[in-house]
N, C-alpha and C positions, 0 to 999 in steps of 0.2 A: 403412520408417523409414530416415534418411540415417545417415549419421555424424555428422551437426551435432543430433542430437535426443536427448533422454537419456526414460529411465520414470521416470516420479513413480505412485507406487499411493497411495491415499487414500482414508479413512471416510467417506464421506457419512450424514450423517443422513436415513433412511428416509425423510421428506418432501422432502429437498432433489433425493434418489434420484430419487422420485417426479416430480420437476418438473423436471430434467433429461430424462427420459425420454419425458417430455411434448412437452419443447423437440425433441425429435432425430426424432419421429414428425410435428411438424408440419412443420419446416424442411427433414427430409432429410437432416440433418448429421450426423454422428459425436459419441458422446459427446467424443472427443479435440478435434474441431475448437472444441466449443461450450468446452469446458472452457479449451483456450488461449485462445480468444479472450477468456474471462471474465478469466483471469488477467493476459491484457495490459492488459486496460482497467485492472482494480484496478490494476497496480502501474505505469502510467502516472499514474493517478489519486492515487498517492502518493509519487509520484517528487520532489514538495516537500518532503517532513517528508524524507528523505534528504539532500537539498541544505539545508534549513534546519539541521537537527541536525551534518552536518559541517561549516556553516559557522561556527556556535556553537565546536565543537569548535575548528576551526580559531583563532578569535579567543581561545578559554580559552588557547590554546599561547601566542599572542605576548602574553599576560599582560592582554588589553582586557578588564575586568569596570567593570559599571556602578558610578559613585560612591554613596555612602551618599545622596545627594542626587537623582539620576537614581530611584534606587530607590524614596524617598520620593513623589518629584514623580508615576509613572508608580501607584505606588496610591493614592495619592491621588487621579488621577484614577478608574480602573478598580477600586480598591479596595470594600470593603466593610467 
């Protein structure tokens, strides 16, 4: 391990256990490698809702909120 890598310890659930284990006997790989690589892909894979929710943020600070009118038009379409 370098200096640039830090331990994460974590509960797996018994099947998840099971299918990890599964993975690391066909591929050859280390529970570690399979495990970051899992974790990269998720947190690529939601690396939007990050950028979306700060960009919200962002707009709530310079006071941009949608008009009473905006709000209507927008469920009215998508509404229920």
């Amino acid at each position: 391990m370098t200096t640039a890598e830090k331990i994460l310890n974590v509960r797996l659930p018994v099947e998840l256990h099971g299918q990890l284990e599964q993975l690391v006997q066909v591929t050859g790989r280390s529970k570690s490698f399979l495990t970051v690589e899992a974790l990269k892909s998720y947190v690529t894979q939601e690396q939007w809702q990050i950028a979306d929710l700060q960009a919200g943020l962002d707009e709530a600070d310079r006071g941009e909120f949608a008009t009473a009118e905006e709000v209507r038009a927008v469920y009215a379409k998508y509404g229920h």
